[in-house]
C-alpha atoms as an extended CHARMM CRD file, in Angstrom:
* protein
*
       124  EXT
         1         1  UNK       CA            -15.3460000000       16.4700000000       13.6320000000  PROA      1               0.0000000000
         2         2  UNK       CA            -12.5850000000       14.0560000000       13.6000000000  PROA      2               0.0000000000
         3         3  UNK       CA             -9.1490000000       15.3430000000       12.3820000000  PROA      3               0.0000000000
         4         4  UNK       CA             -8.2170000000       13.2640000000        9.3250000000  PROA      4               0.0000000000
         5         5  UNK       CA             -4.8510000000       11.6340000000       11.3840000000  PROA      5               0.0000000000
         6         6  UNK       CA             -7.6190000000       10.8230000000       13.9520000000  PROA      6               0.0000000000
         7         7  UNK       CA             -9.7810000000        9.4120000000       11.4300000000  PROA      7               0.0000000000
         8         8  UNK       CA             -6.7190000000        6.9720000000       10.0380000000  PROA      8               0.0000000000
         9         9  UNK       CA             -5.7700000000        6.0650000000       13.1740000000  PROA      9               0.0000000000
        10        10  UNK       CA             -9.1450000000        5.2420000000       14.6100000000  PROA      10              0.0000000000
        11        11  UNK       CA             -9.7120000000        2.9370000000       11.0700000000  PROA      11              0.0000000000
        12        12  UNK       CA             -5.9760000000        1.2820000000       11.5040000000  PROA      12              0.0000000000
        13        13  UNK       CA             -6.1770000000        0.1450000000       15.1050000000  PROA      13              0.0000000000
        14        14  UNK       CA            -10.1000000000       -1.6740000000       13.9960000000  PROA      14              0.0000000000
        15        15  UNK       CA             -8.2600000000       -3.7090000000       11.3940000000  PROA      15              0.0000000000
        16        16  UNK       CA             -7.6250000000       -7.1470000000       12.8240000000  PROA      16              0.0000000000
        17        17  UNK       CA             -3.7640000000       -7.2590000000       12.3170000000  PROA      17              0.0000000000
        18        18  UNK       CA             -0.4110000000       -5.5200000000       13.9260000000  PROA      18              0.0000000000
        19        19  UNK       CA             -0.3760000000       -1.6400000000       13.5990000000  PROA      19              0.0000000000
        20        20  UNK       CA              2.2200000000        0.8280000000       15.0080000000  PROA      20              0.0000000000
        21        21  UNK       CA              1.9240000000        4.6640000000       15.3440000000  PROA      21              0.0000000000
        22        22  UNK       CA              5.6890000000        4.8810000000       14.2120000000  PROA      22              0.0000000000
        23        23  UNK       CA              5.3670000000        9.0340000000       13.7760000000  PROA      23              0.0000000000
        24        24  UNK       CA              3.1520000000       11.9560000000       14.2810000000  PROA      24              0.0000000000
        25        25  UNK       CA              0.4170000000       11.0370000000       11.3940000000  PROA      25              0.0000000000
        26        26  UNK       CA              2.5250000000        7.8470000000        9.8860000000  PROA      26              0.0000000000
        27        27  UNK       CA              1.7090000000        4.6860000000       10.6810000000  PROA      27              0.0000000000
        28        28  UNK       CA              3.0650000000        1.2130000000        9.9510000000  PROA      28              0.0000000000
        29        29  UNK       CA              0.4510000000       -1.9800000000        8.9750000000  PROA      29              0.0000000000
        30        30  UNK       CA              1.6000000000       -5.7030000000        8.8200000000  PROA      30              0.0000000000
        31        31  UNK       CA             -0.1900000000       -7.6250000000        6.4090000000  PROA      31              0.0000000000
        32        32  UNK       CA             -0.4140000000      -10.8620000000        4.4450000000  PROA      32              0.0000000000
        33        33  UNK       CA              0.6910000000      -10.9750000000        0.4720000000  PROA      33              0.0000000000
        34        34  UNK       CA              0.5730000000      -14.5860000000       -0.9340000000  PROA      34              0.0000000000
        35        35  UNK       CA              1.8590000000      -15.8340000000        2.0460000000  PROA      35              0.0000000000
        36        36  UNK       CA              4.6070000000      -13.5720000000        3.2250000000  PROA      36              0.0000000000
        37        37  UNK       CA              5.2210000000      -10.4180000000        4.8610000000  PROA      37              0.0000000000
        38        38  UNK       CA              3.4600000000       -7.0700000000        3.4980000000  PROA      38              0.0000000000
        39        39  UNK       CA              4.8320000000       -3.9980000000        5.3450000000  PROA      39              0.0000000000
        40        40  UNK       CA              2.8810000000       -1.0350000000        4.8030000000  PROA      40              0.0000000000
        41        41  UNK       CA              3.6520000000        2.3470000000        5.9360000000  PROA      41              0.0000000000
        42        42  UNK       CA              0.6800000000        5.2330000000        5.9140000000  PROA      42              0.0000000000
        43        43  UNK       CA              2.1730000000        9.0430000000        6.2220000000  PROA      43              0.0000000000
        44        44  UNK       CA              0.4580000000       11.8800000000        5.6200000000  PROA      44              0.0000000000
        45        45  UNK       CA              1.6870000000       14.2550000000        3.8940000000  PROA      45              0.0000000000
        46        46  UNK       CA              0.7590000000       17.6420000000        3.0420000000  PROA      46              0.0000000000
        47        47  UNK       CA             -3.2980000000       16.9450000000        1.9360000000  PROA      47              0.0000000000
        48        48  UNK       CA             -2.5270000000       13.4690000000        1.0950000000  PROA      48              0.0000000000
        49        49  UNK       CA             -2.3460000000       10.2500000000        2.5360000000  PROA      49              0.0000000000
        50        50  UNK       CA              0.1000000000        8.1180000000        0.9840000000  PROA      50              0.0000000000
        51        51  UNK       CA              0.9670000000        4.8030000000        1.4840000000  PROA      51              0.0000000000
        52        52  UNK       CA              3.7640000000        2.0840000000        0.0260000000  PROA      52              0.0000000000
        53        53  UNK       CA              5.2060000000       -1.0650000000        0.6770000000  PROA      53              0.0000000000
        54        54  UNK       CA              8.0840000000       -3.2060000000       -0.4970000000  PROA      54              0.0000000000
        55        55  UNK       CA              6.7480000000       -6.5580000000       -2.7910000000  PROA      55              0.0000000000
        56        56  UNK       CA              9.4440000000       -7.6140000000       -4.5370000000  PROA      56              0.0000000000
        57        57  UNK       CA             13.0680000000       -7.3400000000       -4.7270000000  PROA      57              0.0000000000
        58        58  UNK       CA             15.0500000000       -6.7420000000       -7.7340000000  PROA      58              0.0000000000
        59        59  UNK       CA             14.5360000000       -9.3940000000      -10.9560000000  PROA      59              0.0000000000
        60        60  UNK       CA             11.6060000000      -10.8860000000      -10.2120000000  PROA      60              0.0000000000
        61        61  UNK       CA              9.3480000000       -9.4390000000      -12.6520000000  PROA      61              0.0000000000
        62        62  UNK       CA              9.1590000000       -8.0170000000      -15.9910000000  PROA      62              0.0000000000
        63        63  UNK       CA              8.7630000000       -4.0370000000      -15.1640000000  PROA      63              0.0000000000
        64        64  UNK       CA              6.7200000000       -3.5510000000      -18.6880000000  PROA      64              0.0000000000
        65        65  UNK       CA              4.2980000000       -5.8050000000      -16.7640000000  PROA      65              0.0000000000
        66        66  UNK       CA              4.2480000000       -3.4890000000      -13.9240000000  PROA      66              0.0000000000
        67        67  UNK       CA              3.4070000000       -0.5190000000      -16.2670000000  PROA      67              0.0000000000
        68        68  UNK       CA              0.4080000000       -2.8900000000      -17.7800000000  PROA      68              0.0000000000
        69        69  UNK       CA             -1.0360000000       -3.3920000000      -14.5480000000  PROA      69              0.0000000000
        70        70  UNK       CA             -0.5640000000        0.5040000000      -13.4750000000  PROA      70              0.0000000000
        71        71  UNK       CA             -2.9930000000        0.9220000000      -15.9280000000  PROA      71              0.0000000000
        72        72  UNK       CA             -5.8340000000       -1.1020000000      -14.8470000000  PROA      72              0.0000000000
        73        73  UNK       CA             -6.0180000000       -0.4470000000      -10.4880000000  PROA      73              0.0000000000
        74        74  UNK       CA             -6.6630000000        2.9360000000       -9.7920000000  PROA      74              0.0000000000
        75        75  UNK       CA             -5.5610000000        4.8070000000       -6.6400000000  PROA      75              0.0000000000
        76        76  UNK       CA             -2.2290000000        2.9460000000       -6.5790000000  PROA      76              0.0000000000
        77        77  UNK       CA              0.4190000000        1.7990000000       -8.9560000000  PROA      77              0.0000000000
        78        78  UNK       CA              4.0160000000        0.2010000000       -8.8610000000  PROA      78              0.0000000000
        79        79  UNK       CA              7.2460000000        1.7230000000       -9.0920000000  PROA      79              0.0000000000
        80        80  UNK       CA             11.0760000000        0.6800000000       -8.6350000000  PROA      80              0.0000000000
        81        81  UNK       CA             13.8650000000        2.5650000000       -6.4380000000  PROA      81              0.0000000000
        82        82  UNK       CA             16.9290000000        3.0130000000       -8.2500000000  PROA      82              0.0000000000
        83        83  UNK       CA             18.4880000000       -0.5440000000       -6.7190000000  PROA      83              0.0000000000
        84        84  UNK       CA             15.1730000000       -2.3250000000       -8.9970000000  PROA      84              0.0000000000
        85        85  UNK       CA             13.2890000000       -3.0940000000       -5.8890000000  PROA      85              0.0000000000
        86        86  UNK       CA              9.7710000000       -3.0900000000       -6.8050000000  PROA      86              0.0000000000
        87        87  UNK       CA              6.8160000000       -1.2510000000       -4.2950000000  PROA      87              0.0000000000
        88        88  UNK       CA              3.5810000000       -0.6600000000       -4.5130000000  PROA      88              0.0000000000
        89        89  UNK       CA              2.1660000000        2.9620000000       -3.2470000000  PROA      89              0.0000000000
        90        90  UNK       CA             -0.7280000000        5.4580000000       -3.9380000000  PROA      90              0.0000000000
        91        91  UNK       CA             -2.0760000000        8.7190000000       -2.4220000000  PROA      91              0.0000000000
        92        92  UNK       CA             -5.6390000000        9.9220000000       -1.5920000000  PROA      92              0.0000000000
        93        93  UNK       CA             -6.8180000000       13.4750000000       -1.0960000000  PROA      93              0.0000000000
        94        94  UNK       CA             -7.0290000000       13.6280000000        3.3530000000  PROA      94              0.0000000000
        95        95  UNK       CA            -10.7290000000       15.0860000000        2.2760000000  PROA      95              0.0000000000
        96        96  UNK       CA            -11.9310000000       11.9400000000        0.3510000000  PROA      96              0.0000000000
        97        97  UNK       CA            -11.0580000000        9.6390000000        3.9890000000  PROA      97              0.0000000000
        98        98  UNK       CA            -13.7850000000        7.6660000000        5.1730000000  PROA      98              0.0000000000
        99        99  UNK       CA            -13.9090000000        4.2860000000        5.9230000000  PROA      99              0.0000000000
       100       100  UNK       CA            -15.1710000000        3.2970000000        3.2120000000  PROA      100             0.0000000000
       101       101  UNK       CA            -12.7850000000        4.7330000000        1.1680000000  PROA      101             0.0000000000
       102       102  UNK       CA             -9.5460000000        3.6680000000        3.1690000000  PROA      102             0.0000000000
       103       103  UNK       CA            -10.6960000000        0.2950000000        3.0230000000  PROA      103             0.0000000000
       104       104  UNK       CA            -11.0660000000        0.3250000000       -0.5480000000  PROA      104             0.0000000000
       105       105  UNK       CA             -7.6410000000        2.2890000000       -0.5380000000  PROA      105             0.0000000000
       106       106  UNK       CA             -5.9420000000       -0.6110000000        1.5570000000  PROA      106             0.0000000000
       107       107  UNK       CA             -7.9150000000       -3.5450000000       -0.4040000000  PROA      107             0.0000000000
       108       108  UNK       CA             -6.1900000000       -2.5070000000       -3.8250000000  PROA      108             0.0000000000
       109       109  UNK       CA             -2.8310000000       -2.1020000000       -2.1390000000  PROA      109             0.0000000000
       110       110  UNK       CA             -3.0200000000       -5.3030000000       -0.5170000000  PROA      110             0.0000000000
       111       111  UNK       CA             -4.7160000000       -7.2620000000       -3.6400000000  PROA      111             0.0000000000
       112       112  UNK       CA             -1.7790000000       -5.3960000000       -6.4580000000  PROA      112             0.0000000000
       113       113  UNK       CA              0.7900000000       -6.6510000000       -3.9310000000  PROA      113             0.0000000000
       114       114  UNK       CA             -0.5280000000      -10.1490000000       -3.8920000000  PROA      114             0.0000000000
       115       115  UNK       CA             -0.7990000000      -10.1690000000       -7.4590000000  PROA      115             0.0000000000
       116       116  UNK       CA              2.8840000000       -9.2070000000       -8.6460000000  PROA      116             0.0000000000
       117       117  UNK       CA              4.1050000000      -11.9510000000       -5.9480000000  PROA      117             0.0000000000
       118       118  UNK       CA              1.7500000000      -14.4810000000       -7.0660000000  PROA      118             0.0000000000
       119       119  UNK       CA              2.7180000000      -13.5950000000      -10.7530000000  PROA      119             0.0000000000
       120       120  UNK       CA              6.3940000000      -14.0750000000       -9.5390000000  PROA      120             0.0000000000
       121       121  UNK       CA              6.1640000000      -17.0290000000       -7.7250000000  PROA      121             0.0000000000
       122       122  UNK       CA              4.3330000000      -18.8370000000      -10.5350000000  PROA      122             0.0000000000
       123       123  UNK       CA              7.0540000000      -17.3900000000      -13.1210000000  PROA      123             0.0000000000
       124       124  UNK       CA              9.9770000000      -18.0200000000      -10.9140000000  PROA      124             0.0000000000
């Protein structure tokens, strides 16, 4: 059986965009949010895979509407860093990884992201 750094790997490097092993069991994906740049970094840590990008930077967006959405996507929510830059992240137990699952994983990432930039955009 497949270790589960094996198994991420294995489902990063099918997706059909730019991937880098930057560590050991971390990873780095490129993808598209509303037009622009998504950087996502995968790490596992301890029994979890976690995962987080960058969206927006600071005072683009309302953060009581991030806390409304972190209510309705499970798996992942959004946060700020102390400087107000907003990210997106989650974790999943490593035991719960199949493709399947990472792809659903990845597809609310990717779709949260989207949505908080599109919000901002159209706000702006």
């Amino acid at each position: 059986m497949d270790s589960p750094a094996e198994r991420i790997a294995g489902y990063v490097t099918s997706l059909e965009t730019e991937v880098r092993e930057v560590a050991a069991g971390e990873w780095g994906l490129v993808l598209d949010a509303a037009g622009y740049v998504l950087d996502v970094g995968l790490m596992i840590r301890g029994p979890l895979l976690r995962a987080q990008a960058a969206v927006l930077p600071p005072g683009l967006i309302d953060p009581h509407q991030l806390l409304y959405w972190n209510r309705q996507a499970p798996l992942v929510c959004f946060a700020e860093n102390q400087a107000g830059e907003v990210f997106v992240s989650g974790e999943l137990p490593l035991f719960s990884l199949d493709t399947e699952m990472l792809d659903r994983f990845l597809g609310l990432l990717l779709a949260s992201a989207t949505r908080a930039r599109e919000f901002a955009i159209q706000n702006a």
